[in-house]
C-alpha positions in Angstrom: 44.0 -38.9 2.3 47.2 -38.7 -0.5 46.6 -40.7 -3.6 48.6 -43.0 -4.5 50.1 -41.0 -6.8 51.0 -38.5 -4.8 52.5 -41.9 -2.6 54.6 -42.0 -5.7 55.7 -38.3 -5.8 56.4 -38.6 -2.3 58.3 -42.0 -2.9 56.5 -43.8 -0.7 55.8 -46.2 -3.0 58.0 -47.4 -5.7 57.4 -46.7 -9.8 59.2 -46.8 -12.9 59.9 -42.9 -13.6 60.5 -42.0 -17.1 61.1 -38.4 -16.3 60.9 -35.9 -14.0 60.3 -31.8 -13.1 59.9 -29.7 -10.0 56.2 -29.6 -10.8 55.5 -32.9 -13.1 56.0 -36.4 -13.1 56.1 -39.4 -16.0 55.8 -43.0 -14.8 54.8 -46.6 -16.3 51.2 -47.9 -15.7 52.3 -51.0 -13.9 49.0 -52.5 -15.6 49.7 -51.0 -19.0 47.5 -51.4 -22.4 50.8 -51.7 -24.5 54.5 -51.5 -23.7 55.5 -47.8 -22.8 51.7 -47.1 -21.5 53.0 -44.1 -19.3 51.5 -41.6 -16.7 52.3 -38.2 -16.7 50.9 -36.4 -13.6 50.9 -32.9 -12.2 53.0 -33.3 -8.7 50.2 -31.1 -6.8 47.5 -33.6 -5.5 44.1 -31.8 -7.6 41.3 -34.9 -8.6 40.1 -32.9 -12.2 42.5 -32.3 -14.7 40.6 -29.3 -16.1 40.8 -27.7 -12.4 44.6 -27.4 -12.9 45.5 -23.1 -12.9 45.9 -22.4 -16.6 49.8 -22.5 -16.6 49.9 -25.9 -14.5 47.3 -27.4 -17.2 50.0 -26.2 -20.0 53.3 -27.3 -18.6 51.5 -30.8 -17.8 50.6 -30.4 -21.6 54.6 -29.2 -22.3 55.8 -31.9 -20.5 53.5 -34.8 -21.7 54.3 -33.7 -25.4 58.3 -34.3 -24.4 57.4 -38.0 -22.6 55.3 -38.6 -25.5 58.3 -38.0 -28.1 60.7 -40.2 -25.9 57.9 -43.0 -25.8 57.7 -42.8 -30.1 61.7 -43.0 -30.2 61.9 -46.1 -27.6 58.7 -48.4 -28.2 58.0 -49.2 -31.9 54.2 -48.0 -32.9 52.7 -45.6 -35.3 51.5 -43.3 -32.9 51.0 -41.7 -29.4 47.5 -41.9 -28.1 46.2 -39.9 -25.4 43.4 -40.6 -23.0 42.2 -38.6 -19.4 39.9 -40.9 -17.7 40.2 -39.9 -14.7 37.8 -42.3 -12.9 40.2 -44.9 -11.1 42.6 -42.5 -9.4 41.4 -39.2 -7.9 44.6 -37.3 -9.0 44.6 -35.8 -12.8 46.6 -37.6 -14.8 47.0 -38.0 -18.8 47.8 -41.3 -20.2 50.2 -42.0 -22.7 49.7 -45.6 -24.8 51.8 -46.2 -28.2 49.5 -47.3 -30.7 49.2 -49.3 -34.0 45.9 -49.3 -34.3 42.6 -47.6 -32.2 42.0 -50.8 -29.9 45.5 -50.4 -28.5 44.0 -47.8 -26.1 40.7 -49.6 -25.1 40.6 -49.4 -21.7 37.8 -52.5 -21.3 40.5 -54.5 -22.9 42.5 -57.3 -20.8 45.9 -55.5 -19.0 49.5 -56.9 -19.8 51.3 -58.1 -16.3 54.9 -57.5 -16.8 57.5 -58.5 -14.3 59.4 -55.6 -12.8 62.3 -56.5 -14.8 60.3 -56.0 -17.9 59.0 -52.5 -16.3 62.5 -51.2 -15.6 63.5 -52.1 -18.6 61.1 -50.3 -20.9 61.5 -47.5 -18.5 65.4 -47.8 -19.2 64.9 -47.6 -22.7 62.3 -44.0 -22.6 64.5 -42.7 -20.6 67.2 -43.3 -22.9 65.3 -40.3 -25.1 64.2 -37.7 -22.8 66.3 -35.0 -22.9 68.5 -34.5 -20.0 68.5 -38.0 -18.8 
């Protein structure tokens, strides 16, 4: 059964893209920690993020780096964290959470609810700094 990321990739179910490759794909956590909290996901459905073929595990890398950057420019923070989990969805994927300060990316922590509005907008605004876009 697809995940529902791969849903996503497959646009069967809507998200906020913030960019886009042949082979990856940046989106907004609809639940996010912060503003900006971003997804960035191989498009090939594989559960473990370490089982990615060396130069699939460094383009996501590549291409997280660049969504990363775009994130910095677009959300005010200090930083970029990252975090794999990998528990809640069984399709690797690296999150990206601007942060001011370590408990921005505690994931026990209560979730914001933004509208969609809010969500397009923040996506409209990283977009705004990824090259190509």
């Amino acid at each position: 059964m697809a995940s529902i990321f791969t849903k996503i990739v497959q646009g069967e179910i809507p998200a906020h893209r913030i960019a886009e490759t042949e082979d990856f794909l940046a989106f907004l956590d609809i639940t996010p920690l912060r503003e900006g909290h971003t997804l960035v996901i191989p498009k090939i459905e594989i559960d473990y993020l370490f089982d990615l073929e060396e130069e699939r595990f460094i383009g996501l890398q590549l291409f997280a780096k660049i969504v990363a950057e775009a994130i910095k420019k677009a959300i005010p923070c200090k930083k970029i964290g990252v975090a794999v989990i990998g528990l809640e969805v069984p399709h690797a994927h690296i999150h990206l959470v601007p942060l001011d300060e370590i408990g921005d990316i505690n994931f026990q922590k209560e979730k914001l609810k933004p509208s969609q509005a809010e969500l397009a907008a923040t996506a409209a605004k990283i977009r705004a700094f990824v090259p190509g876009y």
